[in-house]
C-alpha positions in Angstrom: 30.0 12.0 8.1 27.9 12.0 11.5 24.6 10.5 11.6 21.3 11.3 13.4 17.4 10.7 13.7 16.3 12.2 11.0 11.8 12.4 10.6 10.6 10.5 8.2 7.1 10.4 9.0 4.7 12.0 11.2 1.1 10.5 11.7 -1.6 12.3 14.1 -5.7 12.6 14.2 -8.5 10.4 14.5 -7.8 7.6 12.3 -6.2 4.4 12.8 -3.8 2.9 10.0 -1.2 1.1 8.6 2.0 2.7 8.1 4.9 1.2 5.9 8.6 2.0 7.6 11.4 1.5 5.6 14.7 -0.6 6.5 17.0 1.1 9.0 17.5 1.6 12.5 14.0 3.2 13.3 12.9 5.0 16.3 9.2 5.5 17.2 8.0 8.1 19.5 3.9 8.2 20.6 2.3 10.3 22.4 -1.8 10.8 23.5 -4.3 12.2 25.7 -7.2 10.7 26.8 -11.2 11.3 26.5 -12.5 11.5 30.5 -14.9 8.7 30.3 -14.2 6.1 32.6 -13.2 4.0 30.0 -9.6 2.1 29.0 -8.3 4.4 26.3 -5.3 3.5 24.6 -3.0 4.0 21.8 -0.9 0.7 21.0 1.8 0.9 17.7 2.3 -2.6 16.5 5.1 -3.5 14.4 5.2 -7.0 11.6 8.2 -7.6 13.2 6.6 -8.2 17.1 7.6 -4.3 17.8 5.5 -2.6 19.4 4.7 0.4 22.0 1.8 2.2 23.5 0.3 3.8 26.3 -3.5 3.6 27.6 -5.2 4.6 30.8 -7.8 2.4 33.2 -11.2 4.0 34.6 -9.2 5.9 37.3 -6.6 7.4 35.9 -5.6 10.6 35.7 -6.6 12.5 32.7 -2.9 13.6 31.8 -0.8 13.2 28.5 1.1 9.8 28.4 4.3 8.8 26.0 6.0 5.7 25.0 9.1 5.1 22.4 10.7 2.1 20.5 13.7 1.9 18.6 15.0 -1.3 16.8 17.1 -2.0 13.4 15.7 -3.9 10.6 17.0 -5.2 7.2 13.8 -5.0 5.4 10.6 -2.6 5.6 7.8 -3.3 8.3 4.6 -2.4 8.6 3.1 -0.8 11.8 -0.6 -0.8 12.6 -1.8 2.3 14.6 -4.7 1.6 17.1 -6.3 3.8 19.1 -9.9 4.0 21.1 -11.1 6.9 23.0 -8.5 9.5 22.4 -8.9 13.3 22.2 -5.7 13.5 20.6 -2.7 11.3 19.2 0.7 11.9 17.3 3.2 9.2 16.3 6.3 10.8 14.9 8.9 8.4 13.1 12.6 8.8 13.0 16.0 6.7 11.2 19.5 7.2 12.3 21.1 8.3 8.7 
């Protein structure tokens, strides 16, 4: 009986939203690249439960692909919140240890 992360969601586009995560231990992977415009783009995953991850780049960074992970346990189902501004591309993939 051995466990592992096993998907259970995968999210990526142009939208934000709201994503319901069920009880477990939970890990969430993110991972975005940046318009060139001088501008602070981000993507920031926020979790009911004060979770949260993201990366975003200033003015003078470099125009390169950035990641950021989180992984907690919870007894009951969260919500995250995906927000994003200015990104060509984004992808949040969701995993629980089962």
């Amino acid at each position: 009986d051995t466990k592992s992360w096993e998907s259970i969601g995968s999210y990526s586009g142009s939208g934000s939203e709201s994503i319901k995560i069920p009880a477990g231990k939970i890990k969430i992977e993110l991972s975005a690249y940046p318009i060139k415009n001088y501008a602070t783009n981000h993507l920031y995953v926020t979790g009911s439960n004060g979770e949260s991850a993201g990366v975003d780049w200033g003015s003078t960074s470099a125009v390169e692909t950035r990641s950021d992970s989180l992984t907690y346990t919870s007894s009951s189902e969260e919500t995250f919140d995906i927000d994003y501004y200015e990104t060509v591309s984004w992808e949040v993939n969701i995993y629980r240890y089962q």
